[in-house]
C-alpha positions in Angstrom: -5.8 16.6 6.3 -4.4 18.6 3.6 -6.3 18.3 0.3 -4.2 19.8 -2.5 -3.2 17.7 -6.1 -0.8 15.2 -4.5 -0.8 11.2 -5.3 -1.3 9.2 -2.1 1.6 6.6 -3.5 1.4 3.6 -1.5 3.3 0.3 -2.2 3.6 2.6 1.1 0.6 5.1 1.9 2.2 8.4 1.3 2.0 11.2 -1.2 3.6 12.2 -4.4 2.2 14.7 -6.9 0.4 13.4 -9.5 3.1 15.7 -11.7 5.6 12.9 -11.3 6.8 10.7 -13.7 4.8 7.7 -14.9 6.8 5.3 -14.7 8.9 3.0 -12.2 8.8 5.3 -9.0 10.1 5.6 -5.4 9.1 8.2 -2.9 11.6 9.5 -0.3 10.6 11.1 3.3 12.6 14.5 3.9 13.1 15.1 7.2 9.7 16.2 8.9 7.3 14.1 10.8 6.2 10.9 9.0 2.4 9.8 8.1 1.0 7.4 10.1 -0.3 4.7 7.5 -3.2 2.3 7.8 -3.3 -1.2 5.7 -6.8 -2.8 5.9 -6.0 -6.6 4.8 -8.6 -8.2 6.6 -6.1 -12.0 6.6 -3.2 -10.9 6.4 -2.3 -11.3 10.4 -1.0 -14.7 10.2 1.6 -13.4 7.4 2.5 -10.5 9.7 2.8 -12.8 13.1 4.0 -15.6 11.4 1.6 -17.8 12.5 -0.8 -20.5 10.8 -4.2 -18.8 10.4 -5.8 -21.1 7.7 -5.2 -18.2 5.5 -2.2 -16.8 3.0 -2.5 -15.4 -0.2 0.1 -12.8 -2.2 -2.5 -9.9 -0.7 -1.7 -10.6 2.8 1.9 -10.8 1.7 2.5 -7.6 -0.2 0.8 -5.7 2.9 2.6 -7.2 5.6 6.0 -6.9 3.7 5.1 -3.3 3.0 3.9 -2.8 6.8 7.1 -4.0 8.7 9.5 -2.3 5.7 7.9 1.0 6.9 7.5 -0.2 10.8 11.6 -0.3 10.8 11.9 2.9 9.6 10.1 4.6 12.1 7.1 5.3 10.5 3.3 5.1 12.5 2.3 1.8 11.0 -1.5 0.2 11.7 -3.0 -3.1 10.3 -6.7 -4.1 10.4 -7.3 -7.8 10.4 -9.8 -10.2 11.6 -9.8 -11.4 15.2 -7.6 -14.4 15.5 -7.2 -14.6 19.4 -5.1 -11.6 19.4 -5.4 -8.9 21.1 -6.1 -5.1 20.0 -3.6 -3.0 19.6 -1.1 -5.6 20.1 2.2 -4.8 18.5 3.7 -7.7 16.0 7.0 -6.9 13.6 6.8 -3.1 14.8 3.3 -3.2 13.4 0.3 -2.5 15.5 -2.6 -4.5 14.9 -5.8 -3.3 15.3 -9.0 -6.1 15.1 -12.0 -6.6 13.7 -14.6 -9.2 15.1 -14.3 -13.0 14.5 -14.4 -14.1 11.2 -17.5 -16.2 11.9 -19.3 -14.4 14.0 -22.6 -13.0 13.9 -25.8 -14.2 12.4 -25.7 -15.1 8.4 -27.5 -12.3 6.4 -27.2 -9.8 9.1 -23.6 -9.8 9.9 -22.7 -8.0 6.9 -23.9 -4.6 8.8 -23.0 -6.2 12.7 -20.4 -7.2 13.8 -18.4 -6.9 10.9 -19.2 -3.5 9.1 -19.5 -2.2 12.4 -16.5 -3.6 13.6 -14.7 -2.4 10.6 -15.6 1.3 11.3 -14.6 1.0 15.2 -11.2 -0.4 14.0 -10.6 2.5 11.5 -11.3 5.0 13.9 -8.9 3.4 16.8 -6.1 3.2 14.6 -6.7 7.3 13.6 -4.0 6.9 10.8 -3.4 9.8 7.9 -3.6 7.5 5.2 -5.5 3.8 4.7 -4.3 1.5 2.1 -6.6 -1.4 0.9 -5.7 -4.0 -1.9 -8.9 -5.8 -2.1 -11.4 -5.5 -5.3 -14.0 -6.3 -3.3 -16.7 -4.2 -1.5 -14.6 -3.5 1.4 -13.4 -0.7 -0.9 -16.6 1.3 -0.9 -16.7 0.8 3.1 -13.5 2.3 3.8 -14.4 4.9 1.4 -17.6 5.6 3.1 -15.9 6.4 6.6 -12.5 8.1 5.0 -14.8 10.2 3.4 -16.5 11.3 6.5 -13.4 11.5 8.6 -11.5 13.6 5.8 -8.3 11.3 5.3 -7.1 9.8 2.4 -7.5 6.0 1.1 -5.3 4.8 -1.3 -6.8 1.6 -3.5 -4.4 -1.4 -5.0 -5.6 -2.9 -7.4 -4.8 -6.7 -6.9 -5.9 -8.3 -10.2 -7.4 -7.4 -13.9 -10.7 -8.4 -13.6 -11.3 -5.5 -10.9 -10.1 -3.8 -13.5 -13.4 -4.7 -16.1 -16.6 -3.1 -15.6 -18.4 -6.2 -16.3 -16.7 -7.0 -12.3 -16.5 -10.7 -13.2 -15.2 -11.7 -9.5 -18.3 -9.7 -7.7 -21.8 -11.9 -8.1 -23.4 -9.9 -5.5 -25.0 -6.8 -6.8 -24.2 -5.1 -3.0 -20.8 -5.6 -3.5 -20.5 -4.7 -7.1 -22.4 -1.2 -6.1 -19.9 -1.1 -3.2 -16.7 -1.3 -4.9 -18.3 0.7 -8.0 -18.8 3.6 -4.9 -15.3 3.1 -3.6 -13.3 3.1 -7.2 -14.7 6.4 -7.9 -13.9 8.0 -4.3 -11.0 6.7 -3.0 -7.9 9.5 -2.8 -5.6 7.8 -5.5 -5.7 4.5 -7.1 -3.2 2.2 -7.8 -2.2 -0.3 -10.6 0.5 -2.6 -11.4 0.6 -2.3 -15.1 -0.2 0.1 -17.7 -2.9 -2.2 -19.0 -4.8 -1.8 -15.8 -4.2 2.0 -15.7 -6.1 2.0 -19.1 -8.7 -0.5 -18.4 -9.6 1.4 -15.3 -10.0 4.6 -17.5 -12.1 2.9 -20.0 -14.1 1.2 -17.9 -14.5 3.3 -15.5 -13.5 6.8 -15.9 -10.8 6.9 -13.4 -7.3 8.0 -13.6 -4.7 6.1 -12.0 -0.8 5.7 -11.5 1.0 2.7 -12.0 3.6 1.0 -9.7 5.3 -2.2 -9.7 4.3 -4.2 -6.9 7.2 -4.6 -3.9 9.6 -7.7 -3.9 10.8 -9.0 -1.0 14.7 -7.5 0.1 18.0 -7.8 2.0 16.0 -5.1 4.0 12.9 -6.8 4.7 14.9 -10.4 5.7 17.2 -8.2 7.9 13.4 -6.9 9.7 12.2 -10.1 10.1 15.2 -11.8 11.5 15.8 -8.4 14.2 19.5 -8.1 12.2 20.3 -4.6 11.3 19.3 -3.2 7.9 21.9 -3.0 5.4 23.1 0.6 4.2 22.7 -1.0 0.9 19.3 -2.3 1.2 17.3 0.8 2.4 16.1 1.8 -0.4 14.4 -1.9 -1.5 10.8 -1.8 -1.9 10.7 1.3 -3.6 11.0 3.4 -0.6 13.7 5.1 1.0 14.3 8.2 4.0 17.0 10.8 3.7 17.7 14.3 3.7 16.5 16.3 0.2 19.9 16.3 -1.9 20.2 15.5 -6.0 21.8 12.4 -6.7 23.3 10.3 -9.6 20.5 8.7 -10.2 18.7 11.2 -11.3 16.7 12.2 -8.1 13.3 14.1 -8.9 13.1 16.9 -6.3 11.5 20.2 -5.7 10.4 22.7 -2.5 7.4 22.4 -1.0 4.4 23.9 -2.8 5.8 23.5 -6.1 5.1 20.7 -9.0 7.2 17.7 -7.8 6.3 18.0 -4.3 3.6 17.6 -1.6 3.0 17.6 2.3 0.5 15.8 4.3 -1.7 17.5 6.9 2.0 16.5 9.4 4.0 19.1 7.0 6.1 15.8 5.0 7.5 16.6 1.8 8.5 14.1 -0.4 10.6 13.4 -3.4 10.4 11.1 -6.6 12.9 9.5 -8.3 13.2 6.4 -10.6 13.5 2.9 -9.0 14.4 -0.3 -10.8 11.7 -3.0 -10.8 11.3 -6.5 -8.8 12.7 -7.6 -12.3 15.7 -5.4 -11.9 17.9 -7.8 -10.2 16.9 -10.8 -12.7 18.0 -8.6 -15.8 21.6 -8.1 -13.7 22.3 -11.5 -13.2 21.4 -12.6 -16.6 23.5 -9.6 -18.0 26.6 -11.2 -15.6 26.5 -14.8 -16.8 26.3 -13.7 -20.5 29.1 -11.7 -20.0 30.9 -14.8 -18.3 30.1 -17.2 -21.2 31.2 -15.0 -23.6 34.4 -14.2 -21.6 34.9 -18.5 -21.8 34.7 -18.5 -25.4 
């Protein structure tokens, strides 16, 4: 794995250069072979498979909207998730699934090392991915940091809400996990936040540097996944992502060869481009903009 000054910019789990602009951002594969891309969202299988779990929360839908938007485009896409009766390496959406033990099992006070910490580390290695996404503030963070760390790939971190953004950790009681996540903050490859508040809380309060990125909104594209309909021309680029050739564009496309500020390739040789995306707001703005333009048009 290539370890040069590039952002590892999941909503997706691949890699722009941390020269890119700050704001709003999209990263477009050119050409080469894709990375393959890892989300560790240990209960997010039933939002993936569609079935009842017990479980759902926004988490588990972010990753598995992000998951299959990449899965049907080709790209090498894993999930880690608990054991809910399904088998390993199954394949739901286009997504792999690789599994961790049972939620319940082992013996209270001891299965935080076996089965599930060790389980966690078999599943990261089966999957063998370029790049591991996690969007838990939680010490699951300092885990996968622990074992991407001594397989040499890059983790990406999420942040999921504002308080894992205070150093006081107000959602951690534990002083394991706060030590854990503390450990995995200041290692992971790039860090991720939704706003620019977080981005400077984080620096604050803990001395880390991060790039902010609106969080994905579900899309003609991912309905058209989900249903098995083809994707719309129009839709692929929703999510923030989007694969073509290298080429400038009207809207202002953000390009450069390999090597230089702009761009950066994984250990597979992928380059990648940024360019300016509108926000899950976007769309809301538009249709505003349209019915004051039709009131004023009655008047």
């Amino acid at each position: 794995m290539a370890h040069g000054p590039c952002v590892v910019a999941v909503r997706c789990g691949m890699m722009m250069d941390r020269h890119a602009p700050d704001a709003s951002s999209r990263v477009t594969i050119v050409n080469r072979a894709r990375p393959h891309i890892c989300f560790v969202a240990h209960n997010a299988f039933g939002e993936l498979a569609g079935v009842d779990t017990g479980h759902a929360g926004g988490i588990e839908r972010q990753q598995a909207l992000m998951a299959r938007w990449l899965a049907a485009r080709a790209f090498d896409v894993d999930m880690v998730t608990w054991h809910e009766g399904q088998p390993d390496g199954g394949y739901h959406r286009g997504v792999r699934v690789r599994t961790l033990c049972r939620r319940e099992a082992g013996l209270p006070g001891l299965r935080f090392v076996h089965p599930r910490w060790t389980s966690l580390n078999s599943a990261l290695g089966r999957a063998r991915a370029d790049v591991y996404y996690y969007n838990c503030g939680d010490m699951g963070l300092g885990q996968i940091s622990l074992w991407c760390r001594r397989k040499r790939v890059k983790l990406v971190y999420s942040v999921a809400s504002e308080p894992d953004c205070d150093p006081r950790l107000p959602s951690l009681r534990d002083v394991r996990e706060r030590i854990l996540y503390r450990y995995g903050l200041h290692r992971a490859s790039r860090i991720i936040a939704q706003t620019h508040r977080q981005q400077r809380l984080l620096r604050e309060g803990f001395g880390v540097e991060s790039i902010v990125l609106p969080m994905p909104a579900s899309s003609r594209a991912d309905r058209a996944t989900r249903s098995g309909r083809p994707i719309p021309p129009a839709a692929r680029g929703c999510c923030g992502l989007a694969a073509s050739a290298p080429r400038s564009d009207s809207n202002g496309c953000w390009t450069s060869p390999r090597g230089t500020p702009g761009s950066s390739s994984t250990s597979s040789g992928t380059q990648l481009r940024v360019s300016p995306v509108a926000s899950a707001r976007e769309p809301r703005r538009r249709l505003r903009q349209r019915h004051a333009a039709r009131a004023s048009a009655a008047a």
